[in-house]
Structure formats: C-alpha cells, structure tokens
N, C-alpha and C positions, 0 to 999 in steps of 0.2 A: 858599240854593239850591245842589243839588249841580252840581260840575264839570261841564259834558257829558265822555262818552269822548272818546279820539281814536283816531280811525280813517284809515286808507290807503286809497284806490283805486288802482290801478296803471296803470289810464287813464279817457279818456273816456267814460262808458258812456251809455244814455239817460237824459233828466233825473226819467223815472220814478223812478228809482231812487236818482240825484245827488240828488233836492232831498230826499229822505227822509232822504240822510244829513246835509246841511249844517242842516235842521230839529233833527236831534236828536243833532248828532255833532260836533265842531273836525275838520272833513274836512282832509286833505290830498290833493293829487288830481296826478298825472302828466298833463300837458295833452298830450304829445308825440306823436306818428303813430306811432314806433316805441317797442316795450319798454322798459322800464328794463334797462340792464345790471346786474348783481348788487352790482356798488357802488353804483349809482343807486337799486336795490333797498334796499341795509341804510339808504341817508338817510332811505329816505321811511316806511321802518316804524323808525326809530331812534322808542323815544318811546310806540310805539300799541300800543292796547289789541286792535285787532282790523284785519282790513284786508280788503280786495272785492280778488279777483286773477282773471287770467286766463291761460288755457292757456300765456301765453309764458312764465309766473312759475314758477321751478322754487323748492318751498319744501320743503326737506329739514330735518334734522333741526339741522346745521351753522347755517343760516339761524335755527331757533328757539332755538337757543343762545343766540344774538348778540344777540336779543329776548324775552326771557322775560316780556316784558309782555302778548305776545300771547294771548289766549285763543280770538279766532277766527278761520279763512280760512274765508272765504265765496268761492267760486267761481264765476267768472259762465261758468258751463258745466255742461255733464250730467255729463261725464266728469273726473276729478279727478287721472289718470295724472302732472299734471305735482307733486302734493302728495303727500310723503313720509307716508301716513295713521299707517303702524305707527311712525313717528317724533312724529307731531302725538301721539297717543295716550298712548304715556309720559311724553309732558311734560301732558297736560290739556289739551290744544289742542282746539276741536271745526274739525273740515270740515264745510263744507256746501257744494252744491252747488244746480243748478235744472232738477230732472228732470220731465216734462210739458209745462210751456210749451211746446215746441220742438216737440214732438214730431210735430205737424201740417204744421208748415212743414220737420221733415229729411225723412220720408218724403213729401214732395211734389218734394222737389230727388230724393231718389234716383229717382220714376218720372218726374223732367225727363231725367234726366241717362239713365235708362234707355231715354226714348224718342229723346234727342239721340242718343246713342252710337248704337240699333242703326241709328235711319232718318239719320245720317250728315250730321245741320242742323249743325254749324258746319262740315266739310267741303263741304256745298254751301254757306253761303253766300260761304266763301271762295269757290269757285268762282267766285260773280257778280261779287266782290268782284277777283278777279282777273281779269275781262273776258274769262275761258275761256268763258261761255253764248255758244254760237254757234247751236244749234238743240237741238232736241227730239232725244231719243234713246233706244232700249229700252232700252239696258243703262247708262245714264247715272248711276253711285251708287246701284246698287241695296243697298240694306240688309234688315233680320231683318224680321218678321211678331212684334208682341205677340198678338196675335190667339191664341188655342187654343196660345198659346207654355208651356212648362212654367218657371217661376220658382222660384230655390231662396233661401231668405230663413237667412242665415246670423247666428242669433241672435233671438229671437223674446220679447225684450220688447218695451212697450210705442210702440217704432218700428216694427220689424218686423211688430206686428200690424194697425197704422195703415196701410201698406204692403198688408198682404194684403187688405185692405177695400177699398183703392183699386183694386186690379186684378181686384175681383172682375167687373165690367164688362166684362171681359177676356176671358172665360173660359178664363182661366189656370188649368192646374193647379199648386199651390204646395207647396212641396215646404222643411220649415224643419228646421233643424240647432240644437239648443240643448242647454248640457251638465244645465238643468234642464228639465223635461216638464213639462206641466202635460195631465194623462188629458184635462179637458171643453175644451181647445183647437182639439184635432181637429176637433169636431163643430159648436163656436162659429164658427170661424173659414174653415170650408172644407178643412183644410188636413191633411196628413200629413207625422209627424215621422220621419226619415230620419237615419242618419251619415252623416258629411259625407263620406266617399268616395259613397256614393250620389246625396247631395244633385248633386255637383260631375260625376258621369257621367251624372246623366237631365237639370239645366235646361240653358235656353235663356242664361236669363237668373240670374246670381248677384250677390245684394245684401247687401253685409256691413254687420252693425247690434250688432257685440261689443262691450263695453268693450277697453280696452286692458292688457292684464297681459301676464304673462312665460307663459301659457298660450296667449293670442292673439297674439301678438309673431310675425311672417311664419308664419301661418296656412296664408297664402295665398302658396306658392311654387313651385319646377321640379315636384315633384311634381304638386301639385296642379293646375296648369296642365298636366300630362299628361295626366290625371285629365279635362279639360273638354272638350265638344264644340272643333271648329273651328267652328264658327259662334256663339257661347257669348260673351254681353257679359254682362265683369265691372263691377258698381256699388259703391263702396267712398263711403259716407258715414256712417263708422265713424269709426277713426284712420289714418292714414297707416303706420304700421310694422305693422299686421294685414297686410299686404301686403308682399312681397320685394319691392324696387323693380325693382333688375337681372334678377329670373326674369319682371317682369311686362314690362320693357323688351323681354327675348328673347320672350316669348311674343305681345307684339304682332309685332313685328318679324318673326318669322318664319309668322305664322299662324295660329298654335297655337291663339290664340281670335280671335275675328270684332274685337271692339274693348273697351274698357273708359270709363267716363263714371267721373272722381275729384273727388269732392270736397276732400278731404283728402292729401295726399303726405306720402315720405318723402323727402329733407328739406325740411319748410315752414315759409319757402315754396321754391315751386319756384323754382329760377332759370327765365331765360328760354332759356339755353342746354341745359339739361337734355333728354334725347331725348323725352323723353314730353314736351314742350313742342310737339316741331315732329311728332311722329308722326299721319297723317293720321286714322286710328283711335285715337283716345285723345284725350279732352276733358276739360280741367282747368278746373275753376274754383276761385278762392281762397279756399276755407273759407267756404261763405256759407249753406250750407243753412237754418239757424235766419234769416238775415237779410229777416226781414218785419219790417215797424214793430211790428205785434201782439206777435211772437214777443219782439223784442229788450226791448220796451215792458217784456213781461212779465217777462220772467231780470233784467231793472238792476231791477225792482222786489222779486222774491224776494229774489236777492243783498243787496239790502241789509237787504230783512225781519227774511232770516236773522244776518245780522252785528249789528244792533241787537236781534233777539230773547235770542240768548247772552249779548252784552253788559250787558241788564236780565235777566240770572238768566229768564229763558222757555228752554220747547222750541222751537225754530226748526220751521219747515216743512219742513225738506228737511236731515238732517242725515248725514253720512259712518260717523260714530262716535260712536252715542248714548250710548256706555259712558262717554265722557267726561262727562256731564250727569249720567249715573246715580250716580256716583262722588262726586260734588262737593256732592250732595245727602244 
C-alpha cells in the first residue's frame, strides 16, 4: 500500500473538510487561534506535499523554495492575493481556491452591512446600550431610504450579481462597474453597466465585490470620495486595500459620504484603537461575510477536494493556474 501524502493545514478549518484530509492525507494541522508566523510557517510545510492555507499565509516564491515538495496550495478562500500565483506557476505549483460556496452568504453580509450602515443599527443600539433612550424623537438617527435608492455594484461577478437579485425587491436602480461586460447582463439582471466615475456620482449606495490586484489596490480613495454623494454609504466586502483607509477615515469624518458598513479593512485586523473603530458612522465587522455553517461547511470541504484532487494526479474543482496540470500531463 502506497504511502498516504502529507499535507498542512495552516489551521482549524470545519471537520468537513479536516476529516477528508486526515481519511486520506498524514495531516499536519496548526491547532492555534492566531496565524502561523513564517517560521511557524516553513515547520509545518517542512516535508509536504501539498498544504490547505488561508488569507493570513503569505506563500511567495521564497516560501516555495524552501519547499520544493509542494505541489499544491489549496486556499480556503475566493481570493488568492495572499499566494505568489506567477511564482507557484514556474515552479508547478497548482493554486486553488473556493469560489461559489460563499457567494450567497458575502452578498447577504454586504446588504446586512448595507442596511446596518445607512439605517444607523449599531449606532442605535449603542445608544440603548448607553441609557441615552430617553424618549421618542423626530429627528432621533435618522438614516438613508433603500427604497427607489440607486446602488452601484463595483464588480459584477458572480457576488455582485447575487447582490443585484437581492435588492431587486428594492426597486433599486443598479448601476455596476466591471473591467469585463458581459452584452446579456443588462437585461438578465436588471441592471446597467457604467464607469466608475459614473457609477460613484449617481448611487446611493456603493458595494465593492473586485478581486484584489495592483489594478484594484485603493480604488477607492480622496478622489473618488469626491466623486460620491454626501449622503452615499460605502459597502466594502471585497479586500480591505480596494480602499484608502486614511481618504476613507477623512471622508467619514468630515462628511463627504453619509457612512460606510466594512467587512474587511486595511490593516486586518483592525485594531481597537484605529478611528474607523470608534467612528459613529462606519461598522466594522471581522471578516465574517462567508461565516454561515453552510458556507464554511462547504469551502473546508472544497479546499481539501482540491488539495487531494492535485495530489492523485485529477483536475481539482476550483483551480488558480490550470497551466500547471496542463504542463505536467
């Protein structure tokens, strides 16, 4: 009987996905709350053939050096920004990642976080929470109207569209920014494609759903917050650096837009001291959008599909750089 692989997890993920590997892999697994640091990093892939990582694992080219046994990162995420791909690639490395799953559970935190930020729920419930309810009052937190609101959906794959379906109940008009079109979207989806200076001078509402590259890298900054209504809540459950942090700190701060609801920051995480922490318009929550049991159930269960698919010679489900597979065959 052959050897099983051996494989890294870089931490705890759901046992979906853990008992798939420990079934069919000499798992080694990071038990700890926090990240591996990058020495804690080269012990635990010293040795493996393939490893399950996540967004905090920076795996550069340096990294696959050091490990030349590797053949796969398997990503337990959409987005791969933190994996050197054009580095995995010249060595035979495949990336994979777990695109779908999620997809229901981000675009449901971006219109949480859309309707927390404009109608101003965790500023009131602090309020209660800080024994200021004294009585009823007209102008008591009044916040935005989703209602016949105009929504600019910045990025129009498969979140983005998920997104537009949701607010059709709205009757929103939506208004989406993407660097590729697709002609039968418009008429599918409800929706009309815009540049983003347009996009960001007619919504209400702007919800960023890009990958993260040196193309999207502050995106969204002094400019572009010029660019947006004052009454204009920005929703970022993208990446954190698609966004200037400091133009978006000044732009609450002084007005510039109504409020912004963040999933994701730059730098994550946030501290507690950081001003968009204590800013009464701006709602931060810690990276959770995909976190449904379904959602996570599902990504620990691809993640590892994918890492055991490459590792028995298969195409994986969800691959970064099929050229590597193509090449090897």
């Amino acid at each position: 009987m052959a050897d099983k692989p051996k494989v890294t997890a870089t931490r705890v993920i759901p046992d979906a996905g853990l008992d798939l590997l420990r079934d069919a892999a000499e798992l080694r697994l990071w038990e700890e709350e926090l990240p591996p640091d990058p020495d804690q990093l080269d012990v635990l892939l010293d040795g493996a053939d393939g490893a399950l990582t996540l967004l905090t694992d920076r795996i550069d080219g340096a990294v696959l050096d050091r490990h030349p046994g590797l053949k796969v990162v398997s990503n337990f995420a959409v987005g791969f920004d933190n994996v050197d791909v054009d580095a995995a690639t010249e060595r035979g490395v495949a990336v994979c990642n777990t695109p779908n799953v999620l997809n229901d559970a981000t675009a449901e935190m971006a219109f949480t976080l859309m309707t927390a930020a404009a109608r101003r729920v965790v500023e009131a419930a602090d309020y209660v929470r800080d024994d200021r309810w004294k009585t009823w009052g007209p102008t008591l937190l009044l916040g935005q109207d989703l209602t016949n609101a105009t929504l600019g959906i910045v990025g129009f794959g498969r979140i983005g569209r998920k997104l537009a379906r949701m607010v059709s109940g709205f009757d929103m008009e939506v208004l989406v920014h993407d660097v590729y079109q697709d002609p039968s979207a418009e008429a599918e989806f409800g929706v009309k494609y815009v540049s983003l200076d347009e996009l960001l001078v007619r919504s209400d509402y702007v919800s960023l759903h890009v990958l993260l590259n040196e193309d999207t890298r502050h995106m969204i900054s002094t400019d572009q917050f010029a660019r947006m209504k004052s009454t204009a809540v920005l929703i970022n459950a993208a990446r954190g650096p698609v966004v200037d942090t400091d133009a978006l700190v000044h732009a609450l701060e002084t007005g510039e837009i109504f409020a912004a609801g963040l999933d994701v920051t730059d730098p994550e995480p946030l501290p507690a001291d950081h001003p968009l922490v204590s800013l009464p318009n701006c709602t931060v929550v810690p990276h959770i959008a995909s976190a449904t049991v379904t959602s996570r159930d599902n990504m620990a269960s691809l993640a590892a599909r994918n890492l055991l698919s490459v590792l028995n010679g298969q195409e994986p489900e969800a691959i970064v750089n099929p050229q590597v597979l193509r090449g090897s065959r």
